[in-house]
C-alpha positions in Angstrom: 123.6 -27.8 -88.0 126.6 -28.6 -89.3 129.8 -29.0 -87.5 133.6 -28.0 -87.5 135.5 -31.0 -87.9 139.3 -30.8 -86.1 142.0 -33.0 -85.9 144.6 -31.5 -83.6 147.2 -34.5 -84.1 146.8 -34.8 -88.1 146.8 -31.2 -88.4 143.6 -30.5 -90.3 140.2 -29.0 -89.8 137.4 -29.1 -91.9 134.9 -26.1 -91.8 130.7 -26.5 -91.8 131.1 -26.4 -95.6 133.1 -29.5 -96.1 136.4 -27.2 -96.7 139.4 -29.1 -95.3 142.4 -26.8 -94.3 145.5 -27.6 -93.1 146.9 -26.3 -89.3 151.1 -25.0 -89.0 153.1 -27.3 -86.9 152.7 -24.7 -83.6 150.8 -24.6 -80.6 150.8 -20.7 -80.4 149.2 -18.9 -77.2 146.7 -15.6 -77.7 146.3 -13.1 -74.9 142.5 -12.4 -75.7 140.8 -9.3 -74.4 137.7 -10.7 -72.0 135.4 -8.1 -71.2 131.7 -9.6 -72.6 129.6 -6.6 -70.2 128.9 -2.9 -70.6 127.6 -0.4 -67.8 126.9 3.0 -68.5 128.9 4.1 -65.8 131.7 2.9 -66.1 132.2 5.9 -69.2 134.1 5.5 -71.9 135.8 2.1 -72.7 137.8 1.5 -75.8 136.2 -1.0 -78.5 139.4 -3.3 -78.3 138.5 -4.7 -74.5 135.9 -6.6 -74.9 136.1 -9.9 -76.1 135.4 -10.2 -79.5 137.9 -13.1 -81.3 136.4 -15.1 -77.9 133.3 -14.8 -79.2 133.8 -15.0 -82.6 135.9 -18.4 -82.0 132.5 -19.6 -80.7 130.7 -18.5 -82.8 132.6 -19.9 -85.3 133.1 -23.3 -83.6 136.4 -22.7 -83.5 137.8 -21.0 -86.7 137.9 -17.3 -86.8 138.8 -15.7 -89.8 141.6 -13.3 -90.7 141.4 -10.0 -89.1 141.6 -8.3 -92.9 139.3 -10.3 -94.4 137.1 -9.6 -90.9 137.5 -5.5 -91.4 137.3 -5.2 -95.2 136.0 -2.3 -96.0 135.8 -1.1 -92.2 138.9 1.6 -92.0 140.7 0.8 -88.7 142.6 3.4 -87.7 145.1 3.6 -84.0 143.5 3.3 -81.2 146.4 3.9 -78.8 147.4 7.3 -77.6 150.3 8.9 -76.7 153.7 7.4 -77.4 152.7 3.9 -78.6 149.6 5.4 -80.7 152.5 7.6 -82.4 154.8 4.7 -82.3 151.8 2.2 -84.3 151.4 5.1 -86.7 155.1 5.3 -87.6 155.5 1.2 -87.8 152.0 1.2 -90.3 153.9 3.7 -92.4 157.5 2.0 -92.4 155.1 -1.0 -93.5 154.0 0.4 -96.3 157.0 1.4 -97.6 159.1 -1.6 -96.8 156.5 -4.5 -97.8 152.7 -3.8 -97.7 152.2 -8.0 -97.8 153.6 -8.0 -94.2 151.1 -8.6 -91.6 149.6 -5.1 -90.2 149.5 -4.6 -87.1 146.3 -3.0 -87.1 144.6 -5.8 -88.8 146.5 -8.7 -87.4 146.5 -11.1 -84.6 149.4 -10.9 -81.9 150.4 -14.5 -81.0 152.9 -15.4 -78.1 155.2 -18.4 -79.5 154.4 -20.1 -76.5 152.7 -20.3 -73.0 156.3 -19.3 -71.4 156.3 -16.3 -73.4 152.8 -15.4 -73.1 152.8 -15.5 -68.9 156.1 -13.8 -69.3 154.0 -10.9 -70.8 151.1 -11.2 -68.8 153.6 -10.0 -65.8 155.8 -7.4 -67.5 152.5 -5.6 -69.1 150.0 -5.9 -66.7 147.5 -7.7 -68.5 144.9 -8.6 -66.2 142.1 -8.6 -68.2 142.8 -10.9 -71.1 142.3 -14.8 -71.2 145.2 -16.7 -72.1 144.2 -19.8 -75.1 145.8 -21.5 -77.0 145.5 -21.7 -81.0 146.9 -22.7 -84.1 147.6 -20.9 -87.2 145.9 -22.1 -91.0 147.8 -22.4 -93.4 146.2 -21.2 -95.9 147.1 -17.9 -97.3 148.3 -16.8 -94.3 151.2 -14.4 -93.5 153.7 -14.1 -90.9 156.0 -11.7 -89.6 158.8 -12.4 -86.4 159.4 -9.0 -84.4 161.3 -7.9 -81.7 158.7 -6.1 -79.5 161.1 -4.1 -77.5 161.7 -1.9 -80.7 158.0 -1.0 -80.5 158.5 -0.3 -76.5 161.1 2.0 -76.8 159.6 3.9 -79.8 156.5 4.2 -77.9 158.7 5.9 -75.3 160.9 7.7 -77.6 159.3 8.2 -80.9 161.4 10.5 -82.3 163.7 7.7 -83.0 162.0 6.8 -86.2 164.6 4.5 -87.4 163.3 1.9 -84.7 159.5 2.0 -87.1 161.6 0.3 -89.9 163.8 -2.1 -88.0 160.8 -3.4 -86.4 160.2 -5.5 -90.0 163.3 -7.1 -89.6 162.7 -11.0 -89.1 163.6 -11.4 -85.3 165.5 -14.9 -84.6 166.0 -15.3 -80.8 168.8 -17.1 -79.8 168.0 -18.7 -76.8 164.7 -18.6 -74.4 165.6 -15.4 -72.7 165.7 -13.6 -75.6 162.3 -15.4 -76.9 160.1 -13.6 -74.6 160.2 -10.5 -77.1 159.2 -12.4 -80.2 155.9 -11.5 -81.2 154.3 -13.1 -83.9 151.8 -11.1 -86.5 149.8 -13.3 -88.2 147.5 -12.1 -91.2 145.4 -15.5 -91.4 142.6 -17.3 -89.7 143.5 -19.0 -86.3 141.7 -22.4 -84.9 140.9 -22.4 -81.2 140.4 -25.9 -79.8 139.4 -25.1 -76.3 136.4 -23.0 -78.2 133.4 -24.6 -76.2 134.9 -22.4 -72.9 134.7 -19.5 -74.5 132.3 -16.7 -73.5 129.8 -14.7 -76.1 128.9 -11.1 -75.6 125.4 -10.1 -75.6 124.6 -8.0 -78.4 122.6 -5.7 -75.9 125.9 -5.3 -74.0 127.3 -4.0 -77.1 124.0 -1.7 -78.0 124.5 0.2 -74.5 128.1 0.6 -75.4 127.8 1.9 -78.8 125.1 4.6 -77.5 127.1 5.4 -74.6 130.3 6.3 -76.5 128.6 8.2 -79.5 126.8 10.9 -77.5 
């Protein structure tokens, strides 16, 4: 079998079919959801917690691809409720009116800009069941976008305050390290995972029992 070729300090990796691509200048951090088991009992359980870019970073030895080139043709719609669900709706729709090349954020991965940031949100949201890794951006045709994430918190507590949808696609510069804990990073591109090898796969039956207990 043919292997995934990286080299962290050159910036490059070359896929299993000799395709060489080129890795940004950024150790970025990704708070990956973790859950790889299903029990019947435990009722419903959104699709997003289990661990899927894990596994798919296995999987892939490392590279996973784009998350729209992943869902094409698949229509993603909010998963959220409440506030934030209303407050992802009015951000996809400011989107497409502002610039429809800018990262989604329903087909995009969130990246922290660093590990200080990431643990930073790990505490103020209460993410206990994620696994923290580290990656690297490619490239390649992918694209960015720099937001202030406490527009999306307060819209999510206040969405009548629709102006804060378009604002959120205003390029956020923080000034100093404080303020860089509320950079979040949408990236529409494939990702490299070097620690890869650790990561867990999720038993298709796992999925099987989920899928059949959530459609009933």
């Amino acid at each position: 079998m043919a292997e995934v070729v990286a080299d962290i300090e050159n910036l490059r990796v070359i896929d299993t079919k000799g395709n060489e691509y080129e890795l940004w200048d950024h150790e970025y951090w990704y708070l990956s959801p973790n859950r790889t088991s299903y029990h019947p009992a435990e009722g419903a359980i959104n699709p997003y917690s289990f661990g899927m870019v894990l596994h798919n970073a296995n999987c892939g030895q490392g590279i996973h691809v784009a998350m729209e080139n992943l869902l094409d043709g698949i229509e993603v719609t909010v998963q959220k409720v409440g506030g934030a669900g209303e407050a992802e709706r009015l951000i996809e729709e400011a989107r497409l009116r502002i610039n429809p090349q800018l990262p989604s954020r329903l087909r995009c991965f969130y990246l922290n800009h660093d590990k200080y940031v990431a643990l930073a949100r790990i505490q103020a949201w209460g993410f206990t069941e994620r696994e923290l890794v580290r990656c690297y951006s490619i490239r390649s045709s992918a694209f960015y976008h720099y937001a202030d994430v406490r527009l999306f918190e307060v819209l999510a507590k206040d969405p009548t305050q629709v102006h804060l949808a378009e604002q959120y696609w205003d390029t956020f510069n923080p000034q100093d390290p404080k303020e860089r804990q509320f950079l979040e990073v949408l990236v529409n591109g494939a990702l490299y995972f070097p620690d890869w090898k650790q990561f867990p796969r999720i038993d298709e039956n796992e999925l099987i029992k989920w899928q059949e207990a959530n459609q009933r």
